[in-house]
PANUZA-826339 format. One line per field, with one value per residue (C-alpha): residue number from 1; residue in one letter; chain; x negated, y negated, z. Coordinates in pm, 1 decimal, padded with zeros to 6 digits. Example, Ala and Ser with C-alpha at 12.3 -4.5 7.8 and 13.67 -1.06 7.14 Angstrom:
REM residues 2
nr: 1 2
rest: A S
kette: A A
x: -01230.0 -01367.0
y: 00450.0 00106.0
z: 00780.0 00714.0
END
This chain:
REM residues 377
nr: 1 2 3 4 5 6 7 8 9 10 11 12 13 14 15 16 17 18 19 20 21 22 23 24 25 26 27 28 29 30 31 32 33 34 35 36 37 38 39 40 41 42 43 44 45 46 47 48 49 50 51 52 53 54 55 56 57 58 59 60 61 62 63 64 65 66 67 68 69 70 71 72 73 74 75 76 77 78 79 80 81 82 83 84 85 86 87 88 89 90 91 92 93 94 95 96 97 98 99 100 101 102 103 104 105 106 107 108 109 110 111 112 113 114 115 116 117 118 119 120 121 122 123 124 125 126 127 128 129 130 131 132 133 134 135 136 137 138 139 140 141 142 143 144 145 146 147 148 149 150 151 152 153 154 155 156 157 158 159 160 161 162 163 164 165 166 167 168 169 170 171 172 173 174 175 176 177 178 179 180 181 182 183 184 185 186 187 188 189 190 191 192 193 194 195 196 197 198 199 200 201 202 203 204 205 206 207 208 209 210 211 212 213 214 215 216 217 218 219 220 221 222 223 224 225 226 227 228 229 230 231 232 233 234 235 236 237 238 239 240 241 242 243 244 245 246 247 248 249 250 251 252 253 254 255 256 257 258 259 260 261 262 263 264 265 266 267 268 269 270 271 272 273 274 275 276 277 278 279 280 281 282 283 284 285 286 287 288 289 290 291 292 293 294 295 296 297 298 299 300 301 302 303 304 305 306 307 308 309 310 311 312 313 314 315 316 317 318 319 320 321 322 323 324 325 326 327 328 329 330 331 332 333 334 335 336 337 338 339 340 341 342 343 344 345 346 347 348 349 350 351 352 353 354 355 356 357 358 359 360 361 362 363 364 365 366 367 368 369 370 371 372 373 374 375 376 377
rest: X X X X X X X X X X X X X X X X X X X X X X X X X X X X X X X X X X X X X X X X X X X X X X X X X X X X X X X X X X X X X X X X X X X X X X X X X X X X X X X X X X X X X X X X X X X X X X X X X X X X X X X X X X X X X X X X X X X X X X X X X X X X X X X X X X X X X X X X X X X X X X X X X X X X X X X X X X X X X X X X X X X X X X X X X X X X X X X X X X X X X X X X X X X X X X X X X X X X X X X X X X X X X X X X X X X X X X X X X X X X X X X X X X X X X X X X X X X X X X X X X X X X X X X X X X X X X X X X X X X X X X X X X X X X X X X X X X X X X X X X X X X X X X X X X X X X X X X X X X X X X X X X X X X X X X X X X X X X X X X X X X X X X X X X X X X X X X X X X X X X X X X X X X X X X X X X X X X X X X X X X X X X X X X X X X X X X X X X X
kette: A A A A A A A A A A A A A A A A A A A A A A A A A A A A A A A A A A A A A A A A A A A A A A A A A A A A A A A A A A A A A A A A A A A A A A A A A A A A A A A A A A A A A A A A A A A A A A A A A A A A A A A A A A A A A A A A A A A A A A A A A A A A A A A A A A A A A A A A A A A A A A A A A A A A A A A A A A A A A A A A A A A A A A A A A A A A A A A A A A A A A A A A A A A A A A A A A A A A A A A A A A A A A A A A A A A A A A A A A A A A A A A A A A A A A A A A A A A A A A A A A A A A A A A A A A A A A A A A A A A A A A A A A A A A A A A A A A A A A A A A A A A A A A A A A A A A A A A A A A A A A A A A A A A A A A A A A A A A A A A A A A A A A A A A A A A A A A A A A A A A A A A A A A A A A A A A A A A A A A A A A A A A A A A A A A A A A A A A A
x: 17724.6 17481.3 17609.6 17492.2 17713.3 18020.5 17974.2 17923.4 18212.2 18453.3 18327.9 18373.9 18768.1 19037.9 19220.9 19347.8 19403.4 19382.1 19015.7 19008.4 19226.3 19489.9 19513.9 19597.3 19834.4 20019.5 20043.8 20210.0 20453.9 20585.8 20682.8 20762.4 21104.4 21136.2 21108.6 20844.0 20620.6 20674.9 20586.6 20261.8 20136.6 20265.8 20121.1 20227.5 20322.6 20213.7 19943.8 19662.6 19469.9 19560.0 19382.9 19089.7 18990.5 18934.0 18813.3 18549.5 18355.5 18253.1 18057.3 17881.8 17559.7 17312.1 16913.1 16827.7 16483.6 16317.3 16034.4 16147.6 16205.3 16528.2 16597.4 16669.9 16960.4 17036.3 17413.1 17405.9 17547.6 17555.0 17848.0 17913.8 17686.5 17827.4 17645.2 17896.2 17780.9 17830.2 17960.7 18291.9 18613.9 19011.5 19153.6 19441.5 19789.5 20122.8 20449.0 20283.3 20615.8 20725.6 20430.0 20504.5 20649.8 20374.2 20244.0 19938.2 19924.8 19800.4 19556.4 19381.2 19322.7 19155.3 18993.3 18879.2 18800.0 18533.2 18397.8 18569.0 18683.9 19044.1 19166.6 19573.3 19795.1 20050.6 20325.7 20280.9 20529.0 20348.9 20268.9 19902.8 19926.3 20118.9 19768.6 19546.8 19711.7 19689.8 19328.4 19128.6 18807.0 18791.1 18668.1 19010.2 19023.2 19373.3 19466.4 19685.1 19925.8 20010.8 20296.1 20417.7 20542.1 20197.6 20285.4 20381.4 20073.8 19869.6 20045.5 20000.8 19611.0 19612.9 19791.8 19496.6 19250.2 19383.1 19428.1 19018.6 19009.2 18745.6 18784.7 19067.1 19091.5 19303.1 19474.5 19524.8 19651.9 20022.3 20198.5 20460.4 20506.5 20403.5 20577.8 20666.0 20841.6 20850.2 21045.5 21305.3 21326.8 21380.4 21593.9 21336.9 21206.9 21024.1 21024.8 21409.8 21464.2 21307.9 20980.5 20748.1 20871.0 20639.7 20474.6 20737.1 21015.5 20729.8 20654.1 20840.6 20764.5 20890.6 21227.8 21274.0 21280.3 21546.9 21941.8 22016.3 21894.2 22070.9 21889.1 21967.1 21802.8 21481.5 21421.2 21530.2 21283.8 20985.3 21066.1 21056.1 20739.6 20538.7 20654.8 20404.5 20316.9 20186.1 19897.3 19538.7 19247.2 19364.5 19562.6 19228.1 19000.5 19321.0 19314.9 18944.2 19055.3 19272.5 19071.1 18702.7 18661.7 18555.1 18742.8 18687.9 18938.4 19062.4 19157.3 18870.7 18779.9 18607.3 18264.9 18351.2 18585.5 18344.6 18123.7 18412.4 18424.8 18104.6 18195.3 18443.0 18296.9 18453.5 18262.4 18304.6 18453.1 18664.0 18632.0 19015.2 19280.0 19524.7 19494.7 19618.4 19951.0 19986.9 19862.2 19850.5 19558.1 19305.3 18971.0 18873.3 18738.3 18412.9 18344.8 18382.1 18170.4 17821.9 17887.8 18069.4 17711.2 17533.3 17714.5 17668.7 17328.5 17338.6 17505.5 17784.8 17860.0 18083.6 18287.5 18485.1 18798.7 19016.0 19001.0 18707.4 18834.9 18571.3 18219.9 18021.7 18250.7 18090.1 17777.4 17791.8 17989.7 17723.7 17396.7 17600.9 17588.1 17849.4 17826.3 18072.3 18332.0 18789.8 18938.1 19327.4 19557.6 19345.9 19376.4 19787.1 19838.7 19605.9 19870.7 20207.0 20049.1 19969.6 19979.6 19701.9 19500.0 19559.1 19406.4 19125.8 19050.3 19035.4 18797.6 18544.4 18571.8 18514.9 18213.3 18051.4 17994.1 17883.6 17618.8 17523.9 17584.6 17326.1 17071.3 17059.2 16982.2 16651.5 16748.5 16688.3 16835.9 17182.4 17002.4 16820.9 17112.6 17092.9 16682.8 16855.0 16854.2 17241.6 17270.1 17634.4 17731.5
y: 02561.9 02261.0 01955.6 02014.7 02371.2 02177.5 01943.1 02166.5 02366.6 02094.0 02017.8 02415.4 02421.3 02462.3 02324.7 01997.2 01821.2 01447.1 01320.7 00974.3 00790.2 00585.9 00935.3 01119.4 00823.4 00886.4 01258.4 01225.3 00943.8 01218.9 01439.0 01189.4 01039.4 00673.5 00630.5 00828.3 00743.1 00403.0 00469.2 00597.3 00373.0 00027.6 -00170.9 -00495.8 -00843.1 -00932.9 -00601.5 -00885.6 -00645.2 -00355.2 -00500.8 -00669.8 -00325.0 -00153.0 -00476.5 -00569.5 -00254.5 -00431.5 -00692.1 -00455.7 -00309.3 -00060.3 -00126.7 00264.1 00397.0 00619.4 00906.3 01024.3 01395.7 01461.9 01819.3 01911.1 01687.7 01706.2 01563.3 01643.4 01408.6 01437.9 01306.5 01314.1 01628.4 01829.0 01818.6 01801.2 01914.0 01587.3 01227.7 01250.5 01280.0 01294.7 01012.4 01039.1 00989.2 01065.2 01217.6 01435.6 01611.9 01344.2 01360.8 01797.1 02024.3 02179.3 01879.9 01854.9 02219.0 02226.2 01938.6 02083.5 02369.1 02195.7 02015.9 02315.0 02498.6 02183.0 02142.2 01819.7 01690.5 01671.5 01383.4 01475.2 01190.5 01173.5 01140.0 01440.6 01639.6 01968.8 01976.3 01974.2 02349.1 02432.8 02296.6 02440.9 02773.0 02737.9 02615.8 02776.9 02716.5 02409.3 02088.4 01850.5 01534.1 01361.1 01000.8 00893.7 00614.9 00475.4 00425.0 00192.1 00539.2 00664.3 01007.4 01057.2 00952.9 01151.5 01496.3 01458.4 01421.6 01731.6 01911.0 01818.3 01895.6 02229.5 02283.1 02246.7 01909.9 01757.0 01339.0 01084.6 00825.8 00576.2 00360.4 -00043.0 -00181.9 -00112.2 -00188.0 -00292.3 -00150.7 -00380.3 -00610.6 -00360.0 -00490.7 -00183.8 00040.6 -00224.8 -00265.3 00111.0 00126.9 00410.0 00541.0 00804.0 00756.3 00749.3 01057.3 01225.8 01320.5 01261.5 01439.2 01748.3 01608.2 01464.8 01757.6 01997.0 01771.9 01873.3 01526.5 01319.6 01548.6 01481.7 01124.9 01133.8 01063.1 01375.7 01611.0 01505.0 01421.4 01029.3 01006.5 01223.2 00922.0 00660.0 00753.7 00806.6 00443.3 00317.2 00491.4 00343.2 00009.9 -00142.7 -00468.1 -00514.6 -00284.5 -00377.6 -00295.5 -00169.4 00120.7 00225.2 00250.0 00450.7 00712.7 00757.1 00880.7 01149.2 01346.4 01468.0 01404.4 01117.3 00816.0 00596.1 00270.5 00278.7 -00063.9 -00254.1 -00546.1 -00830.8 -00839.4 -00924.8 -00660.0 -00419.1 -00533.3 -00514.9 -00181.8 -00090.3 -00258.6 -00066.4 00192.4 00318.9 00637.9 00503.6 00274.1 00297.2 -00032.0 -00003.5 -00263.2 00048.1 00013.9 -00329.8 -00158.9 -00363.8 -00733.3 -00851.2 -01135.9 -00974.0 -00929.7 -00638.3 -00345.5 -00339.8 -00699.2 -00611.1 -00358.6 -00534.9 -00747.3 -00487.5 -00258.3 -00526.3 -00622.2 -00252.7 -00199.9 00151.6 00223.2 00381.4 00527.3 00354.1 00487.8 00321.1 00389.7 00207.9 00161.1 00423.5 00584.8 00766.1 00881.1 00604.8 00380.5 00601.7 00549.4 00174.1 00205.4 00505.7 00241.5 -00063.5 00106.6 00360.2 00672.1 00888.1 00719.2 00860.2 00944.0 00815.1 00785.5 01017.3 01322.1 01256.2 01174.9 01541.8 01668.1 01521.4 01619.4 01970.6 02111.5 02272.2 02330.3 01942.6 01808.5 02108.5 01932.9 01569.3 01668.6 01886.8 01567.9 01344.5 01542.2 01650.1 01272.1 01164.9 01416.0 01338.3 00917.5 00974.1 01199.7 00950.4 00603.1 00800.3 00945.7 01330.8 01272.8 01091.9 00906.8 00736.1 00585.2 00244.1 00195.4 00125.8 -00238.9 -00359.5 -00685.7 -00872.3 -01098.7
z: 08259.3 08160.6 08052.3 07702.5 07715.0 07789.9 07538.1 07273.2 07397.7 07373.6 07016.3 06918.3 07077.9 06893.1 07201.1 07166.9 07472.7 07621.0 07638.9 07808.5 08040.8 07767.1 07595.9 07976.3 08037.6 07629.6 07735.8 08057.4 07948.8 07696.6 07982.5 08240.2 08320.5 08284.0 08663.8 08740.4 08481.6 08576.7 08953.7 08848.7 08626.3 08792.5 09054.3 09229.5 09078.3 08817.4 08777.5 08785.1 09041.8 08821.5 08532.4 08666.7 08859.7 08519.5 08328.6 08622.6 08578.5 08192.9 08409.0 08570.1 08337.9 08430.7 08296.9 08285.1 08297.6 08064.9 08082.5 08376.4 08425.2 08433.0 08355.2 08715.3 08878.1 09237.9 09291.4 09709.7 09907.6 10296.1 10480.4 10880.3 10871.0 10610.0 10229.8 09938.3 09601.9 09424.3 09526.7 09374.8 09582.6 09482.5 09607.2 09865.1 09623.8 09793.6 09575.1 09344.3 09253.0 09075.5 08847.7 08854.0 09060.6 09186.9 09316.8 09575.7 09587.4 09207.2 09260.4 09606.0 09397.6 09081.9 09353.0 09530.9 09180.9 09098.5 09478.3 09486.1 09873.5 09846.8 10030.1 10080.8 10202.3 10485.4 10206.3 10043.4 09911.9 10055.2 10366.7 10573.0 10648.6 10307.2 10138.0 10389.0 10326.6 09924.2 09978.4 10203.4 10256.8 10065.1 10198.7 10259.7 10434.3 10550.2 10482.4 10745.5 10742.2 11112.6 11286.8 11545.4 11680.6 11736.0 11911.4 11563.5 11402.0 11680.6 11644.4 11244.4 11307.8 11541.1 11298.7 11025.0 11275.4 11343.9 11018.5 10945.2 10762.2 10810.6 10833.6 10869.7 10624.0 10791.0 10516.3 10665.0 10321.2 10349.7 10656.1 10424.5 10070.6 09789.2 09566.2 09248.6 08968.4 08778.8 09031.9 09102.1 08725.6 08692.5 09044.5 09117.1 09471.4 09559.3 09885.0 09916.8 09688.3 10007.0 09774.3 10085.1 10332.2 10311.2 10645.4 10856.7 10765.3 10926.6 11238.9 11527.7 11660.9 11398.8 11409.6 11781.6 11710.7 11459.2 11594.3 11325.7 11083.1 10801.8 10465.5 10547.1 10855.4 10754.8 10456.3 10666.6 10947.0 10692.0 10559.6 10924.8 11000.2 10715.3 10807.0 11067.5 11038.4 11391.9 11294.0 11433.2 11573.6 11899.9 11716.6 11559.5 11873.2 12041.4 11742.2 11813.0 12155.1 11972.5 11748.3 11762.8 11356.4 11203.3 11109.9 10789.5 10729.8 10331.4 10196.9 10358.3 10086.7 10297.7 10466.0 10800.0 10803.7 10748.2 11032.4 11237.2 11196.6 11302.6 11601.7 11661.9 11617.9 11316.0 11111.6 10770.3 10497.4 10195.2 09989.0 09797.4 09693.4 09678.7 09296.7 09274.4 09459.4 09761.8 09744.7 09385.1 09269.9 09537.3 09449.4 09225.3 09429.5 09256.1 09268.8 09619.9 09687.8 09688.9 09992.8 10173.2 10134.2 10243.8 10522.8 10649.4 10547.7 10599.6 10904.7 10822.2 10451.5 10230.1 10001.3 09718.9 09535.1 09266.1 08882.1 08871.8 08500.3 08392.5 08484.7 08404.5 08593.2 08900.2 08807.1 08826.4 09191.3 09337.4 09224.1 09367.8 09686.0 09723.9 09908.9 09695.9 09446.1 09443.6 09126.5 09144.6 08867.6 08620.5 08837.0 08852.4 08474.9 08416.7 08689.5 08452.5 08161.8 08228.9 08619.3 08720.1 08447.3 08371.6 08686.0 08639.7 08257.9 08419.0 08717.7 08523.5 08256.4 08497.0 08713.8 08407.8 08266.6 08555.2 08598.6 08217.6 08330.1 08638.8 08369.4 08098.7 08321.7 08441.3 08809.1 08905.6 09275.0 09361.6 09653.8 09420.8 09229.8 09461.5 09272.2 08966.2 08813.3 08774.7 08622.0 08604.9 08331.3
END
């Protein structure tokens, strides 16, 4: 279907559904409890991160170019080898079953319905071969959290690698949760209402540590594996030893830390503040991204994720240098709102603006997005 189709289709419905992100976020507050909605929407402190990695993207303007045939539109993006039909990826989002039972199940397949890479975190509600088996064929990639017990962390990336994913996106932002406000306010954990267990409940390794079985000391041992503040370096380069696919480090925000990475021989980059959900008054991830693709200069591809809302947001990222953009919090307020079918609406939404985005500032060919003139006020 061409872009024009869709539109027009849209227009003709009868349907009446959420269109942008505040209307998404209305529709899944209606069917969300209190504490769920609140989990979803919040971030930490004082939500200064939160706001300034939506507002930031207003700084950023794009000087398009005109008379330039545009009818045909190549959206092909090669990664590690593989070529991906278009530069847009779901972001890795743990818990989906608070946002609807279903959970990552129903958004690996909207993912895999729209030839998006599904990126399915380590606290899942579903587990890696659960997915896999709803999904096959697909392209998935597994964010991994580490853990001071690493024989834990290793057999989980096995079990992705067995399971045919095809990357590890190894998230360095939260060796401690971040301040939230909103989920003490509303006394409200995931975590502790056993919600992301899919992974650990299903890893024979992460059961033999346990003193018992019991509901108690499944949560309490997640909560102690996600805490790891002595995370560096060290445990990165001994991963790499592990697994034959390639790594990328999500939550990567300062230059030097991306030429670190290339030192250590790391396979990509995800430029993220964890959508302002970890360390509150950081920089926006945008304003980020510039330096980061300088500082790389094309060695490795970087990718970038939080406050990208809609598809000209992913414009602006792909011609400041990113490699392929993560949709977050739209996918799981389409999830709340309607399942399925609601994550399906949000990702053809959100693929079919870009495509129309990339058209109408002049370029046929996604590799050419980085040619276009950005100017910041």
């Amino acid at each position: 279907m061409s872009n024009l189709d869709l539109l027009l289709k849209n227009i003709s419905s009868n349907e009446k559904y959420p269109i942008n992100f505040a209307e998404l976020e209305q529709a899944a507050k209606e069917k969300l409890e209190v504490g769920p909605f609140g989990y979803i929407r919040s971030s930490a402190g004082g939500e200064e991160t939160l706001r300034k990695n939506t507002e930031s993207f207003a700084k950023y303007s794009i000087v398009p170019r005109f008379l330039n045939d545009v009818s045909s539109l190549n959206t092909e993006i090669t990664l590690f080898g593989q070529i991906y039909p278009h530069p847009l990826f779901v972001a890795p989002v743990g818990m989906n079953k608070i946002a609807h039972e279903d959970g990552e199940i129903a958004v690996a397949k909207a993912a895999a319905k729209y030839n998006f890479p599904y990126i399915q975190s380590t606290v899942s509600s579903y587990s890696i071969e659960e997915v896999a088996a709803a999904t096959e064929g697909s392209t998935k990639w597994f964010q991994l959290y580490w853990s001071k017990n690493k024989e834990i962390s290793y057999n989980i990336v096995k079990r992705a690698e067995k399971a045919g994913y095809k990357a590890i996106v190894v998230t360095v932002d939260t060796v401690m949760l971040g301040w939230r406000e909103e989920d003490v306010r509303n006394q409200f954990s995931p975590l502790k209402k056993g919600i992301a267990k899919g992974n650990f409940i299903t890893d024979p390794v992460f059961m033999a540590s346990l003193p018992d079985k019991t509901e108690d000391s499944i949560i309490n041992g997640i909560v102690d594996y996600l805490y790891h503040p002595s995370l560096n370096w060290d445990a990165i380069a001994e991963l790499k030893e592990q697994t034959s696919l390639p790594i990328l480090i999500k939550g990567i925000l300062h230059p030097e830390d991306a030429k670190l990475a290339i030192e250590k021989g790391i396979d990509g980059i995800i430029v993220s503040n964890h959508g302002g959900r970890q360390l509150d008054g950081v920089v926006a991830s945008i304003d980020a991204l510039p330096e980061i693709v300088e500082a790389v200069d094309g060695r490795i591809p970087v990718l970038f994720d939080s406050g990208i809302r809609r598809g000209a947001d992913a414009l602006k990222a792909l011609a400041l240098g990113a490699t392929a953009v993560c949709i977050g919090r739209p996918f799981v307020w389409g999830l709340a709102a309607g399942g399925q079918a609601g994550v399906e609406r949000v990702l053809e939404s959100f693929l079919q603006e870009t495509k129309v985005s990339i058209s109408l500032s002049g370029v046929s060919h996604v590799n050419d997005l980085h040619k276009l003139k950005v100017v910041k006020s």
